[in-house]
PAVEX-308030 format. One line per 5 residues: number of its first residue (from 0); their letters; for each residue x, y, z of C-alpha. Coordinates in steps of 0.5 Angstrom, whole numbers, always signed. Example, Ala and Ser with C-alpha at 12.3 -4.5 7.8 and 13.67 -1.06 7.14 Angstrom:
# residues 2
0 = AS = +25 -9 +16 | +27 -2 +14
# end
This chain:
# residues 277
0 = XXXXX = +16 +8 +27 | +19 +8 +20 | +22 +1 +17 | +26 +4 +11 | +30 -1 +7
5 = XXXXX = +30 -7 +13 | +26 -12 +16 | +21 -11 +21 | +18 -16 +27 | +14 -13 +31
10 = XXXXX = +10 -18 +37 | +5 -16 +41 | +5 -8 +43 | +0 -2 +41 | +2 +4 +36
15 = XXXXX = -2 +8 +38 | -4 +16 +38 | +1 +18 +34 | +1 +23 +27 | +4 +24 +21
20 = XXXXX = +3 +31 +18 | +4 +26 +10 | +4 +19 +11 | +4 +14 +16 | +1 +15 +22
25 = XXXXX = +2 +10 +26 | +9 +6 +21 | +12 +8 +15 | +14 +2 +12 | +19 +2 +6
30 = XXXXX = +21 -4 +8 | +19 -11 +9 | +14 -11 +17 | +11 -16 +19 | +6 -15 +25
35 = XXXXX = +4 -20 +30 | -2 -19 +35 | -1 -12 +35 | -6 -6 +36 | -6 -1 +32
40 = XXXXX = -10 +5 +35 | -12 +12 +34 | -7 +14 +30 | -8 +19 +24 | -5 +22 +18
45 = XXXXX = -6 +29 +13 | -6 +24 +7 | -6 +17 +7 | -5 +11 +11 | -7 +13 +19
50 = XXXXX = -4 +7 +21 | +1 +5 +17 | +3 +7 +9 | +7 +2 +6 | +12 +6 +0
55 = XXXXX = +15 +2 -6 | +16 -5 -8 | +17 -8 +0 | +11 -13 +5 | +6 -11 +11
60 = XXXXX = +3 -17 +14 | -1 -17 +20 | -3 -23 +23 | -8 -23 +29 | -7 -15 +29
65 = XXXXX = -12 -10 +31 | -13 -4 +27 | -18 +2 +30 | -19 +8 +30 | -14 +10 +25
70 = XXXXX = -16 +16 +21 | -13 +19 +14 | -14 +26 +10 | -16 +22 +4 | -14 +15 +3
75 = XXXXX = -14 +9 +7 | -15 +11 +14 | -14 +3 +16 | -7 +2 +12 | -5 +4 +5
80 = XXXXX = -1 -1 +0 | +3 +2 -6 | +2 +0 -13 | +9 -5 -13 | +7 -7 -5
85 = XXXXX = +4 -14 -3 | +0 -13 +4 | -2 -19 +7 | -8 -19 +13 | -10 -25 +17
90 = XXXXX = -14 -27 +23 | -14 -19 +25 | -20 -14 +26 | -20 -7 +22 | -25 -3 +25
95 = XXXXX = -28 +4 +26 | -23 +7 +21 | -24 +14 +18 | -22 +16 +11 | -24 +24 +8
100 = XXXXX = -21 +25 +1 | -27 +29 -3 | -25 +26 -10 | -29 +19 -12 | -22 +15 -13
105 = XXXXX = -20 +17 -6 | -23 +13 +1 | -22 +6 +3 | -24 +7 +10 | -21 +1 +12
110 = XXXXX = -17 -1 +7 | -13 +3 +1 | -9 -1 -4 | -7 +3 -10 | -5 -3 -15
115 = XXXXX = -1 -8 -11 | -3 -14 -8 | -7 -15 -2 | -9 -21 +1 | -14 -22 +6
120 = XXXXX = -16 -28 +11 | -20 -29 +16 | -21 -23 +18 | -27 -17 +20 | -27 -11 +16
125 = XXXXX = -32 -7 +20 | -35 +0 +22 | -30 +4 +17 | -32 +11 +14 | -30 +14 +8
130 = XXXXX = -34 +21 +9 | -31 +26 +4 | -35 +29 -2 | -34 +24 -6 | -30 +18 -1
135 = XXXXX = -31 +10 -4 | -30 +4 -1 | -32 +4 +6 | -29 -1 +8 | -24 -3 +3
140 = XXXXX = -22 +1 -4 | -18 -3 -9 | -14 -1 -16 | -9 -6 -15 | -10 -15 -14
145 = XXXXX = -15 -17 -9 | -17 -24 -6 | -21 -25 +0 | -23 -31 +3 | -27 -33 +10
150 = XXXXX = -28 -26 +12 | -33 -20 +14 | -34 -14 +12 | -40 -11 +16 | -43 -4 +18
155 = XXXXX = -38 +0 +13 | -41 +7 +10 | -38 +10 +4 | -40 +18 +0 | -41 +16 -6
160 = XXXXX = -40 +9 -7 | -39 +1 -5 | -41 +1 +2 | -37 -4 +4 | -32 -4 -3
165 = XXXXX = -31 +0 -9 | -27 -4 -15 | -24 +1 -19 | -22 +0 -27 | -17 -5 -29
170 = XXXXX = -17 -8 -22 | -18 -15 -21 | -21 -18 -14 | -24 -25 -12 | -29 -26 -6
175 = XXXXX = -30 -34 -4 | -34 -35 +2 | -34 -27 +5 | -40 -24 +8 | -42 -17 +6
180 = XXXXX = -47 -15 +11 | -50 -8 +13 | -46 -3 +8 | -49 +3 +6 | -47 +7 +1
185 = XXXXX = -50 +15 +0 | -52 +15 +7 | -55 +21 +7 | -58 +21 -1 | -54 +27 -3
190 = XXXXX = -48 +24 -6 | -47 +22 -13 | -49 +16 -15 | -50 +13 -8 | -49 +6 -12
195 = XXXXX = -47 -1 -10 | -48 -2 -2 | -44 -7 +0 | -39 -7 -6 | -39 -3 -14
200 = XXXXX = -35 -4 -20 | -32 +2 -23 | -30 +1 -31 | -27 -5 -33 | -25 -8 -26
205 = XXXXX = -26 -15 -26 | -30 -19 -19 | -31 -26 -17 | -36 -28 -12 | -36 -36 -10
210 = XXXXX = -40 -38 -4 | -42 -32 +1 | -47 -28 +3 | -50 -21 +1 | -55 -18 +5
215 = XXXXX = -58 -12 +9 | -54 -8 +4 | -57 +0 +2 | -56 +4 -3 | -59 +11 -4
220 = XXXXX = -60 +10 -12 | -58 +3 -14 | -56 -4 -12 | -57 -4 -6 | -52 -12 -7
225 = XXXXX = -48 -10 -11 | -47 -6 -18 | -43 -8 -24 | -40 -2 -29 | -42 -2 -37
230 = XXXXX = -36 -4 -38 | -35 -9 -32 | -34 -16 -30 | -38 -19 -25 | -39 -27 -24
235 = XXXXX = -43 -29 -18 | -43 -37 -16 | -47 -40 -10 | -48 -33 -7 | -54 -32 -2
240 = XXXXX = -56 -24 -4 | -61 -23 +0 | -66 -18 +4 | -61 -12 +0 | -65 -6 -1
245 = XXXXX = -64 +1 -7 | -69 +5 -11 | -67 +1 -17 | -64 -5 -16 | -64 -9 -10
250 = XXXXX = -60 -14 -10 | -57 -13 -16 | -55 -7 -22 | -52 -10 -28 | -51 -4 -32
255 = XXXXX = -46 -10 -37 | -46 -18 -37 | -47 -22 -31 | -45 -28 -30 | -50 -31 -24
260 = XXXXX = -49 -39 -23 | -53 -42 -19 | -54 -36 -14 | -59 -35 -8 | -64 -28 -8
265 = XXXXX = -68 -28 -3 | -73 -23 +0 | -69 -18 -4 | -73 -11 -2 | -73 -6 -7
270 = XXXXX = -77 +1 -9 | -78 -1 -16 | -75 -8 -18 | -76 -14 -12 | -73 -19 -18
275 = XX = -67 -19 -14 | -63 -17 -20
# end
């Protein structure tokens, strides 16, 4: 299915098991597609976007839709937004989505955006992989505009880092009321860094959490919460973080300036560092 140029409306139905040697496994979009309760299943992808790959400057919203088991080369095993594309997730499940891309900028197991716009609401971000040498951003990897609000994001697992999301430089990404829970970055200890659990900030990216809860996240080396760059943004407002557990930095790793107001840390476990921060 390719949307090139027109207007998209798809209601109900299942994309499933289909493939696409570059892009798109599921849709190609270029063009503006709107997904109403649609099941995206098992599609796959050599390079980006299992399910669906949006090229240009054009929308994808999915609103009540289920994404799963979707599988990508290298980025965005779930969907993949272009870096002039706007993407829009409601009500909708992504789950068990498998990105492979080697290098530490590729990865977003369930969600890739690649400096467009994103939105998500209340909306499940569970169960995705990004499984290459050096993937990021087991559940969602962003270059681009991020806001997220009264959602999930559980039981993803990236290589390298930011178990459930990887934050990369000159990004921005705002959570409000988000529950990150159960991420693990470096699963298996061998993979540099192995920081930020649920999520890591890569050089100047720029974060704000308000409300929401960070718990039983794991990295292999450090934070085992949440991991802010030298040069990184990181503002944390009424958020529980607890019960997260790293080497060095349980709940958080500040590797810059944090500005925490009026946070909860609880029972943060760490090897090293039990403060919590």
């Amino acid at each position: 299915m390719n949307a090139n140029g027109g207007t998209l409306v798809v209601r109900g139905g299942t994309i499933s098991n289909n493939d696409a040697s570059r892009a798109g496994g599921g849709v190609e979009n270029a063009g503006n597609a709107t997904f109403f309760e649609t099941e995206f299943d098992g599609n796959t992808t050599g390079i980006n976007g299992g399910a669906l790959h949006t090229s240009g400057p054009w929308t994808a919203n999915f609103i009540d839709t289920t994404i799963t088991g979707n599988s990508a080369g290298a980025e965005g095993g779930g969907v993949w937004n272009s870096s002039t594309g706007t993407m829009t997730l409601v009500g909708s499940s992504v789950d068990g989505n498998t990105a492979s891309g080697d290098d530490a900028d590729q990865g977003g197991g369930g969600v890739f955006n690649d400096g467009g716009t994103l939105t998500v609401d209340s909306t499940s971000i569970t169960n995705n992989i990004a499984d290459g040498m050096s993937g990021s951003g087991g559940g969602i990897l962003n270059l681009g505009s991020m806001t997220i609000t009264d959602s999930t994001i559980s039981g993803n697992v990236a290589n390298r880092a930011g178990g459930a999301i990887e934050v990369t430089a000159g990004s921005s990404t705002t959570l409000t009321d988000v529950l990150m829970s159960q991420n693990v970055a470096g699963p298996d200890g061998s993979s540099a860094p192995g920081n930020g659990g649920a999520l890591h900030i890569t050089g100047d990216g720029v974060v704000t959490i308000t409300g929401g809860t960070v718990s039983s996240n794991v990295a292999a080396n450090e934070g085992g919460g949440l991991w802010n760059s030298v040069s990184g943004s990181l503002t944390v407002d009424g958020t529980v973080v607890s019960g997260n557990s790293a080497p060095i930095g349980g709940g958080i790793f500040n590797d810059s300036g944090v500005d925490a107001t009026s946070q909860t840390f609880e029972t943060t476990l760490s090897a090293l560092n039990d403060s919590g921060v």
